[in-house]
C-alpha positions as CSV (number, residue, x, y, z in Angstrom):
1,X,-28.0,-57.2,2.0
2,X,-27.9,-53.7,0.7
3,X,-24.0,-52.9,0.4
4,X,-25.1,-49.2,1.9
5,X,-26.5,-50.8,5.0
6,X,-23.6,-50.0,8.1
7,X,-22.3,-52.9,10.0
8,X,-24.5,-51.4,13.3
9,X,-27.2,-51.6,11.0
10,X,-26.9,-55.1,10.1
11,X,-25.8,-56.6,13.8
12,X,-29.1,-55.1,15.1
13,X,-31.1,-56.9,12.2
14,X,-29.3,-60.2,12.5
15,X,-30.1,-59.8,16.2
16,X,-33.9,-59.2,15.8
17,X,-33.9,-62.6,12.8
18,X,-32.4,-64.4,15.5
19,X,-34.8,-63.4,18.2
20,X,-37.2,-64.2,15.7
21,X,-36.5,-67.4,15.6
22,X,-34.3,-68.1,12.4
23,X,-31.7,-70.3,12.5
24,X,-28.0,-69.3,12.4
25,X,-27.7,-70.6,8.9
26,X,-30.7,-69.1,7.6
27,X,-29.3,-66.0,8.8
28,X,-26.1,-66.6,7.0
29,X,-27.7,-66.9,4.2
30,X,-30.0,-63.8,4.2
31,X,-27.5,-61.6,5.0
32,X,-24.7,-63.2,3.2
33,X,-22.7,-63.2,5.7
34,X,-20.4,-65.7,7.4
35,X,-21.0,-68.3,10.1
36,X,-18.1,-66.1,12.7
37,X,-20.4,-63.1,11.8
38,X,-23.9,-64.2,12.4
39,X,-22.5,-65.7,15.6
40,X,-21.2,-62.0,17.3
41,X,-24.3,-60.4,15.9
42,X,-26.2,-63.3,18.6
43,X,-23.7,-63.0,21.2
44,X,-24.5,-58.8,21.5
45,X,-20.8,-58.1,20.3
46,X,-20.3,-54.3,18.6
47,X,-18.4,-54.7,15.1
48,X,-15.0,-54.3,15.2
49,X,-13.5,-51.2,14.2
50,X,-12.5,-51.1,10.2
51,X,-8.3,-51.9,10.0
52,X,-6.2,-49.3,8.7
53,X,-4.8,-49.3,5.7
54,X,-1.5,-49.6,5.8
55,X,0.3,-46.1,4.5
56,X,2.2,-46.8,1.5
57,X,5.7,-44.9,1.4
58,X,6.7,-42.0,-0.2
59,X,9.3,-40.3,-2.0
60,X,9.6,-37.5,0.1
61,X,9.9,-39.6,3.3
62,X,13.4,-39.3,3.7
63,X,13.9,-35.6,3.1
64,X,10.9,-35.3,6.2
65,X,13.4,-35.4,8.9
66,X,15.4,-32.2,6.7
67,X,12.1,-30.3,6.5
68,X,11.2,-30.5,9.7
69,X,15.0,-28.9,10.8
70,X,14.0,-26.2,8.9
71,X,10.8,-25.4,10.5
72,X,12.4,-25.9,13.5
73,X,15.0,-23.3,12.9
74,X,12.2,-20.7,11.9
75,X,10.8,-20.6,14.9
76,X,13.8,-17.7,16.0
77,X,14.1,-16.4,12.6
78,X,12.7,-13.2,12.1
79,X,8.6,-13.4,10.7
80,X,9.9,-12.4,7.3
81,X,12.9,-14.5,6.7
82,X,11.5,-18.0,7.4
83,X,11.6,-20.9,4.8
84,X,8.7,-21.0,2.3
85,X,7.2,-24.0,0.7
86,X,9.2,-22.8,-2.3
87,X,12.5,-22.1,-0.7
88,X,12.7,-25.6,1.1
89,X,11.8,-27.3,-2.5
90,X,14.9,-25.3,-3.8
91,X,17.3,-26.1,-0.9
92,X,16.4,-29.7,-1.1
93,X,17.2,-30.0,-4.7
94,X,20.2,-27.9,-4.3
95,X,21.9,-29.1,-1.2
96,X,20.6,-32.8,-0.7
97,X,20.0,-33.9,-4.7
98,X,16.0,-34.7,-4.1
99,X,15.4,-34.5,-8.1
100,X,12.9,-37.5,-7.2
101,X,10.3,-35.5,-5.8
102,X,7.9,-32.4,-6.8
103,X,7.1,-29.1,-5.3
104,X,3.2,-29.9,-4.9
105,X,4.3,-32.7,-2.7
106,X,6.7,-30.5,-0.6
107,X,4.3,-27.7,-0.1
108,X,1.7,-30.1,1.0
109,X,3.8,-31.2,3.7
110,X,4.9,-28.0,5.3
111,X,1.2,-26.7,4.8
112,X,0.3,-29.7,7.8
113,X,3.6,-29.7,9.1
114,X,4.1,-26.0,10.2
115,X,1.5,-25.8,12.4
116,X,2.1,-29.1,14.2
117,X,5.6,-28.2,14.8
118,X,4.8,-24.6,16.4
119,X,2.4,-26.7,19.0
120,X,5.1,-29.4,19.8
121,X,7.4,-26.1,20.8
122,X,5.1,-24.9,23.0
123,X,3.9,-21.8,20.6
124,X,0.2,-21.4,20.1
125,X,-1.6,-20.5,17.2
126,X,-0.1,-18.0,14.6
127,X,-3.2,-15.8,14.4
128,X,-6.6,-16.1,15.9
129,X,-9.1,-14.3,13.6
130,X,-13.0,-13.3,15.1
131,X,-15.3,-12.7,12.6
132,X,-16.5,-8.7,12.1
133,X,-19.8,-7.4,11.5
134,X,-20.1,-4.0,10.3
135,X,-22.9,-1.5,10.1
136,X,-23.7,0.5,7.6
137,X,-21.6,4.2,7.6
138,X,-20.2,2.8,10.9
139,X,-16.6,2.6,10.4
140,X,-13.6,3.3,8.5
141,X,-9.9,2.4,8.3
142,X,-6.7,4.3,7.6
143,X,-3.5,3.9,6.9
144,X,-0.1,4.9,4.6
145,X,1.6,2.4,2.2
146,X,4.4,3.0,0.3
147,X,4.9,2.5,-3.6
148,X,7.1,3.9,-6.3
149,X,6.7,5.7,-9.6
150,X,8.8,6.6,-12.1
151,X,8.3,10.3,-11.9
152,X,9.5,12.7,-14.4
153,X,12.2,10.0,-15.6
154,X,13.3,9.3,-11.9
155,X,12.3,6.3,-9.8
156,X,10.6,8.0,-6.6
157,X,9.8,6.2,-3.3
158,X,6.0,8.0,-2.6
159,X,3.3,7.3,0.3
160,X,-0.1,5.8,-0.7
161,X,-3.1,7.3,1.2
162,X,-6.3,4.9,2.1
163,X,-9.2,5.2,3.6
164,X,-11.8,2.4,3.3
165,X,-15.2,1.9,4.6
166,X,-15.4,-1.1,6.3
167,X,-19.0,-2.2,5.4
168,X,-18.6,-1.2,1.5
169,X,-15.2,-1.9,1.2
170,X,-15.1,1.3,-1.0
171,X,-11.6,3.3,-0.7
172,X,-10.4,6.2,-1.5
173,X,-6.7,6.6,-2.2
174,X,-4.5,9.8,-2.8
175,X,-0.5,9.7,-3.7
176,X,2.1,12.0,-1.2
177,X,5.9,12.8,-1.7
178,X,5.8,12.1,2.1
179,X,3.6,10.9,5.1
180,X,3.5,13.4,7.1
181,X,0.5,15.1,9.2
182,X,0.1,17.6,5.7
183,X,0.0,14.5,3.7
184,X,-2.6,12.8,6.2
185,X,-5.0,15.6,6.9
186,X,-5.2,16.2,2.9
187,X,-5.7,12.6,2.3
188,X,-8.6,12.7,4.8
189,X,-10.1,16.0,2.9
190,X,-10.2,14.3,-0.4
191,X,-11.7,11.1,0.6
192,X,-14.7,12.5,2.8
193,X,-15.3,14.7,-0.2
194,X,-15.1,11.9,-2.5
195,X,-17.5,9.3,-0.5
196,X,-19.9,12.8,0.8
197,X,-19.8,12.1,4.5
198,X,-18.3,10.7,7.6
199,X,-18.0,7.0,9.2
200,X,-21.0,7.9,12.1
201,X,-19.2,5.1,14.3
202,X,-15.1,5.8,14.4
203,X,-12.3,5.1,12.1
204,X,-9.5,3.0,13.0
205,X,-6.0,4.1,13.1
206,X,-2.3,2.7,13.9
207,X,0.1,5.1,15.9
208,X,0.8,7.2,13.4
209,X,3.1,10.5,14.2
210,X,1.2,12.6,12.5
211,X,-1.9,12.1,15.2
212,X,0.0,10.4,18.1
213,X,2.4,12.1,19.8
214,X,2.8,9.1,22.7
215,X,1.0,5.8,23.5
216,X,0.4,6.4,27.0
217,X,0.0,2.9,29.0
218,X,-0.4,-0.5,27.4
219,X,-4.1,-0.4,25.9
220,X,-5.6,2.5,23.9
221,X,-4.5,5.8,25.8
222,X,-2.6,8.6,23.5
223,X,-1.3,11.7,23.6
224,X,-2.9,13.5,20.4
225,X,-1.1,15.9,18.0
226,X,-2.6,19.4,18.9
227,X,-3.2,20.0,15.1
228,X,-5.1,16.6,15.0
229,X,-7.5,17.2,17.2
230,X,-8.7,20.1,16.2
231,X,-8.9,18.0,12.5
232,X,-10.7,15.5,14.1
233,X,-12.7,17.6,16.1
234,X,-13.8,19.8,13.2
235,X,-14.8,16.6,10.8
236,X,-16.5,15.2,13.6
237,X,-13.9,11.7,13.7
238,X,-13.8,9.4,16.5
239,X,-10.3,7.8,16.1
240,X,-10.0,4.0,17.2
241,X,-6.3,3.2,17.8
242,X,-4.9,-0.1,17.2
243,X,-2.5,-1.7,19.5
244,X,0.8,-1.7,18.8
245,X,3.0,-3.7,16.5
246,X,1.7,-6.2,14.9
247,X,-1.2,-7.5,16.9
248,X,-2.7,-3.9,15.8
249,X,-2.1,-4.1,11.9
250,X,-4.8,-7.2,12.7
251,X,-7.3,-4.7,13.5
252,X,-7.2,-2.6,10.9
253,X,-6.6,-5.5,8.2
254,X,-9.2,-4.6,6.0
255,X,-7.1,-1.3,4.8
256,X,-4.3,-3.2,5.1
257,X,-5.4,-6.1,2.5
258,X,-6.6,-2.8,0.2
259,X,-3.4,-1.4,0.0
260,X,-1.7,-4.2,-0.8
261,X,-4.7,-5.2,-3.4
262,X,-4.1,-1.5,-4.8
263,X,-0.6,-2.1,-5.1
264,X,-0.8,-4.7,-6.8
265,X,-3.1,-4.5,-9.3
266,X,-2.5,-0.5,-10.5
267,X,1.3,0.1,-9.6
268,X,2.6,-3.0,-11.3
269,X,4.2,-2.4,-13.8
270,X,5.7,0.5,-11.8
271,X,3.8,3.8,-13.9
272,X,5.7,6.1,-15.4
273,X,4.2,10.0,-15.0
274,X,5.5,13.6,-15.3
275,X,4.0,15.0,-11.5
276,X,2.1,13.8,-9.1
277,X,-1.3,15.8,-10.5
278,X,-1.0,13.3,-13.4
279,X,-0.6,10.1,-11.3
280,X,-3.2,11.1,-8.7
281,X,-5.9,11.5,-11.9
282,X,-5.0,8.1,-12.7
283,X,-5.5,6.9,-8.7
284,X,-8.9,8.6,-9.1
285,X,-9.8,6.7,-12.3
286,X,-8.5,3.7,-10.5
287,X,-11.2,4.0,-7.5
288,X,-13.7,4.5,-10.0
289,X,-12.7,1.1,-11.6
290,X,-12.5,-0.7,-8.5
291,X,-16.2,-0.3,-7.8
292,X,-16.9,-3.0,-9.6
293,X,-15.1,-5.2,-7.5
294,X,-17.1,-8.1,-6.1
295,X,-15.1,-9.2,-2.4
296,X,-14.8,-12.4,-1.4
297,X,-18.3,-14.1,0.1
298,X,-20.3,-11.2,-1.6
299,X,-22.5,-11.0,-4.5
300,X,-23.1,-7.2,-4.8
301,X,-20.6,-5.3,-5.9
302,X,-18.0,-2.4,-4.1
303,X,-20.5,0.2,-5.7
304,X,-23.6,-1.3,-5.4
305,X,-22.6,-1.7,-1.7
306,X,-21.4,2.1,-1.2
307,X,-24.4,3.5,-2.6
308,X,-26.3,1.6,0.1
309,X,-24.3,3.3,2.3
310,X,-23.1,6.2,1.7
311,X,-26.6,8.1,2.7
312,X,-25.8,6.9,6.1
313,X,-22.8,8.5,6.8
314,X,-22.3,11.8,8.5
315,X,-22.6,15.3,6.7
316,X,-19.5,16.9,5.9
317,X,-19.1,20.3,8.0
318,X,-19.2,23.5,5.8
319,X,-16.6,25.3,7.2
320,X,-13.0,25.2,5.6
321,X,-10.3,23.9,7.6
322,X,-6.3,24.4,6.3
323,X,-4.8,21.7,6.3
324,X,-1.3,23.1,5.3
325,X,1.0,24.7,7.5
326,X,2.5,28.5,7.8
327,X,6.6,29.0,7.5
328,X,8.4,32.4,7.8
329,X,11.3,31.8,6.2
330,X,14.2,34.0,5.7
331,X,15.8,34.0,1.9
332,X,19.8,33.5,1.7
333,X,22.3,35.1,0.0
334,X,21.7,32.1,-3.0
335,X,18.3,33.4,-3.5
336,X,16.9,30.5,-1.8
337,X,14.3,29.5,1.2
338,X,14.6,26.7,3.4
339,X,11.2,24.3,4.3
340,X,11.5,21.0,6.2
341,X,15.2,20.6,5.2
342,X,14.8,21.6,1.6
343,X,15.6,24.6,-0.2
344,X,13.4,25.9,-3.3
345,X,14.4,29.1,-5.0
346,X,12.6,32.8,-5.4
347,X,13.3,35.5,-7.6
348,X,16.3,37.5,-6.5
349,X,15.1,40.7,-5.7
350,X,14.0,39.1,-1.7
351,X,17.5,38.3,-0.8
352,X,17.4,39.3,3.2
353,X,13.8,39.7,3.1
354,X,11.3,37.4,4.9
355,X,8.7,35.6,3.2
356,X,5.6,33.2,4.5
357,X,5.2,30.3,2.7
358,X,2.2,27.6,2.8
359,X,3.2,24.3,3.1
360,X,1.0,21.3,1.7
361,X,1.2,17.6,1.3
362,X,2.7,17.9,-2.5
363,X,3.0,21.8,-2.8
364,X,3.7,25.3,-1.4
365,X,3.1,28.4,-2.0
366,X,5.5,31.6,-1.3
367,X,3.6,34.8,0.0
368,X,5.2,38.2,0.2
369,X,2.6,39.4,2.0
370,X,-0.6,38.4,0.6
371,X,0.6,38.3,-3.1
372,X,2.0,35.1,-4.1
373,X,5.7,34.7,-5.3
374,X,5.9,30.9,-6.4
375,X,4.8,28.1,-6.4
376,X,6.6,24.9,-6.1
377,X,6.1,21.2,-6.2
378,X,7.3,19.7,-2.6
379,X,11.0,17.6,-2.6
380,X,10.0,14.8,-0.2
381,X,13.4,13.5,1.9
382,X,15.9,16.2,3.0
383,X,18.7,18.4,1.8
384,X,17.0,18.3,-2.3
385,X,16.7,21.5,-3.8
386,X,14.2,22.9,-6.5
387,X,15.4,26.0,-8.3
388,X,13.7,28.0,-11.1
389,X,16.1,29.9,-13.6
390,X,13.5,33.0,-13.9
391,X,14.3,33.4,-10.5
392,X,17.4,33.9,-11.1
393,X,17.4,36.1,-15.0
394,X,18.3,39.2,-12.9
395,X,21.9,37.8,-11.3
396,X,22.1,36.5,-14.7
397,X,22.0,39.7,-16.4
398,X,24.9,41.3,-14.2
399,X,26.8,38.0,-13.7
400,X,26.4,36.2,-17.5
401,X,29.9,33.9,-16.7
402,X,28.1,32.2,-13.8
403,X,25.2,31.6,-16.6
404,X,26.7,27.6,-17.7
405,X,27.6,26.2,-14.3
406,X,24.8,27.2,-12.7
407,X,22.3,24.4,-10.3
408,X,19.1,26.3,-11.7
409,X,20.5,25.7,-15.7
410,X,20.9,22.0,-14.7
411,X,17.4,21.5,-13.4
412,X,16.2,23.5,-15.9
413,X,17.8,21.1,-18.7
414,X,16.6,17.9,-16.7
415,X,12.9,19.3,-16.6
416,X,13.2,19.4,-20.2
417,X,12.5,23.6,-19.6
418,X,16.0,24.7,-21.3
419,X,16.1,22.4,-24.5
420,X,18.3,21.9,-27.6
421,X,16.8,24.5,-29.1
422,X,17.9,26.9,-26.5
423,X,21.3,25.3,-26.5
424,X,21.3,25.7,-30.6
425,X,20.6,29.9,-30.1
426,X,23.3,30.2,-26.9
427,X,26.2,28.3,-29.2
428,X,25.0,30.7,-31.9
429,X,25.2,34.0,-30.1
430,X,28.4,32.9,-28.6
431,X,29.9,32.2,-31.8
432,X,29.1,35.7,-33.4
433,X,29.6,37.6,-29.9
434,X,32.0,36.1,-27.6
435,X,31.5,34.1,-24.6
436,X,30.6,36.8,-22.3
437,X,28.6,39.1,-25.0
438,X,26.9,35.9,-26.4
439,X,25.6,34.9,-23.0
440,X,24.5,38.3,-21.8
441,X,21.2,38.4,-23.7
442,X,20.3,35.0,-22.5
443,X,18.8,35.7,-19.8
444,X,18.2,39.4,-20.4
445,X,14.6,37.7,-22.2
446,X,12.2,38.5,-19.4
447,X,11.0,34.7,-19.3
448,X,12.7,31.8,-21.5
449,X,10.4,29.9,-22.4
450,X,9.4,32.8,-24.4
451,X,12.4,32.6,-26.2
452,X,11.3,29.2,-27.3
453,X,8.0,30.5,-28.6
454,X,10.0,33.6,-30.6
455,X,12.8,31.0,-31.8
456,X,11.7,27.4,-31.7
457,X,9.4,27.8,-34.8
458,X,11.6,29.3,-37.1
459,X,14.9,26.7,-35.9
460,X,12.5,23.8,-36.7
461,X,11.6,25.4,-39.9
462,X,15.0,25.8,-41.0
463,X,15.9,22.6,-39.9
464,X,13.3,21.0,-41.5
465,X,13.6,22.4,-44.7
């Protein structure tokens, strides 16, 4: 008897032997099988099912019941403070001495064990996933993550941008101080003139503020953002919104998994840049990179994928729409304007006057009139200030005593603007002149960092020499 040949397979020939007319012994001994065997075969009997091993124990048996407590429990914990595989291992060792058995062995268990205990509590499935198809140019996803940098010296909590095409996978990513509807209509600019078009189908959104004002009903009615409308409307985007809470974040998951992928990968360790110009070059050099991604179940790459598709999407309009937003502020007595809950400085000479100002995502721009009075990079948060000490020179000039404690000095030294160099020339002057004389021509110089250029080169000399 062949050893592959199935216990059906060998009743039925033993049967058809038989009915051929060889004897019960002659069976047994074709087959090599016993007597008790031959004689079910005759008799029409179906083999009997194959016993079941007997389980041998294991080490972690007793420490089951303890496991299973915990999983219990976890089912009215909150979804991010339940027990890991890892965290049982640890409490086991810790609390109940199991220094006979292995991580590998716990996180086995729980793996099966989780989702059995969920069913005997009357809970269904944690997810239910369906399977996506997407055309060509189709669709797109967007959404915010945040990440921080260590910028200029300071650890800063920032906003990622993403948008991702959802047949590619290609995404386009752009760093904010904030998240707000500046930040998001800019983020949209630069990625549709980064991929050259469009998604033709819609692009998927959560309830963000900055385009939903309400969620009206249960489903997918909102209440738009005036300004996002006529955003949408002029790109030619047909929003999709998720549901809410978490049952939405399912439906955009593909941007989701990027961001985290993104983060992962190119903000760890955290990267350390002097503005936000210099770490948004490096996010663009990062997309670039990440075209040669392969995804999971594909053999063409990110790129090779987006340049299938990218002739399919929609042409980008050629009209220019502004994203940023108009202020009229009015300048205080401390030289100073106040924008979304920050104040940034101007030069003196507009105290009482009204200025406009142009607010963008990581910028604005001070107009008096249509001639531009500063420019500053945008405080994200409230109640941060940004001062310039040229904006202040002329105060300076009449008011030298008010020169060392001043806000503008401070930022000035932190920026690395007013250095030691400066510092050496003021202690000079103040030693030959006085405190009051030897500060005076400080800032009498029309800009100071000019007094770096005139001074700088001949300190180092001398110092070098």
């Amino acid at each position: 008897m062949k050893t592959s040949q199935s216990k059906v397979d060998l009743y039925a020939a033993i049967r058809r032997d038989h009915r051929g007319g060889m004897s019960l012994r002659g069976l047994q001994g074709k087959y090599n099988v016993t007597w008790r065997t031959v004689r079910r075969a005759v008799d029409g009997q179906w083999p009997e099912p194959r016993r079941q091993q007997r389980r041998r124990g294991s080490r972690l048996d007793p420490y089951k019941p303890l496991i299973d407590g915990f999983l219990q429990a976890d089912l009215d914990e909150p979804a991010k403070q339940r027990h890991t595989a890892q965290r049982i291992f640890d409490r086991l060792v810790d609390e109940h001495g199991a220094d006979d058995i292995s991580y590998p062995m716990v996180r086995t268990y729980v793996k099966d064990r989780r989702p059995q205990v969920r069913r005997e509590a009357g809970i269904g499935p944690q997810a239910m996933f369906v399977p996506q198809t997407h055309p060509p140019g189709a669709q797109a996803e967007v959404d915010f993550g945040e990440i921080h940098a260590l910028l200029d010296g300071e650890l800063t909590r920032l906003y990622l941008f993403s948008l991702r095409l959802s047949y590619s996978g290609k995404a386009v990513h752009r760093v904010f101080a904030t998240s707000g509807q500046e930040a998001f209509f800019e983020g949209h600019v630069h990625a549709f003139r980064v991929l050259g078009g469009v998604s033709r189908m819609h692009i998927r959104y959560d309830n963000l503020r900055a385009a939903v004002e309400r969620v009206i009903g249960f489903y997918r009615d909102r209440k738009e953002a005036d300004r996002w409308t006529a955003f949408r409307s002029h790109w030619g985007i047909e929003p999709f919104y998720c549901r809410p809470g978490l049952e939405g974040a399912h439906e955009k998951g593909g941007v989701e998994g990027q961001i985290g992928y993104f983060r992962r990968n190119h903000f760890v360790p955290v990267p350390e840049v002097a503005s936000l110009t210099e770490l948004n070059a490096l996010v663009d050099q990062w997309d670039q990179a990440d075209e040669g991604r392969r995804l999971r179940g594909r053999t063409r790459t990110v790129g090779d994928c987006f340049a299938a598709e990218q002739p399919l999407l929609r042409p980008l309009p050629i009209e220019v729409f502004e994203t940023g937003r108009w202020f009229t502020p009015g300048v205080d007595r401390y030289s100073q304007i106040s924008v979304r809950g920050n104040a940034y400085s101007v030069p003196v000479r507009f105290i009482g006057r009204q200025l406009r100002v142009l607010l963008h995502a990581n910028d604005l721009i001070v107009y008096d009139g249509r001639t531009v009075v500063t420019r500053h990079e945008r405080l994200g948060g409230r109640h941060g200030s940004r001062l310039v000490l040229d904006h202040y020179l002329e105060a300076l000039l009449r008011k030298p005593g008010a020169f060392p404690g001043s806000t503008a000095l401070e930022q000035a030294r932190s920026a690395g603007r007013f250095t030691p160099v400066h510092d050496k020339w003021w202690s000079a002057a103040k030693a030959a002149h006085g405190e009051a004389a030897g500060t005076r021509p400080l800032p009498s110089v029309a800009r100071y960092d000019q007094l770096l250029k005139r001074f700088g080169h001949t300190a180092g000399k001398k110092e070098g020499s």
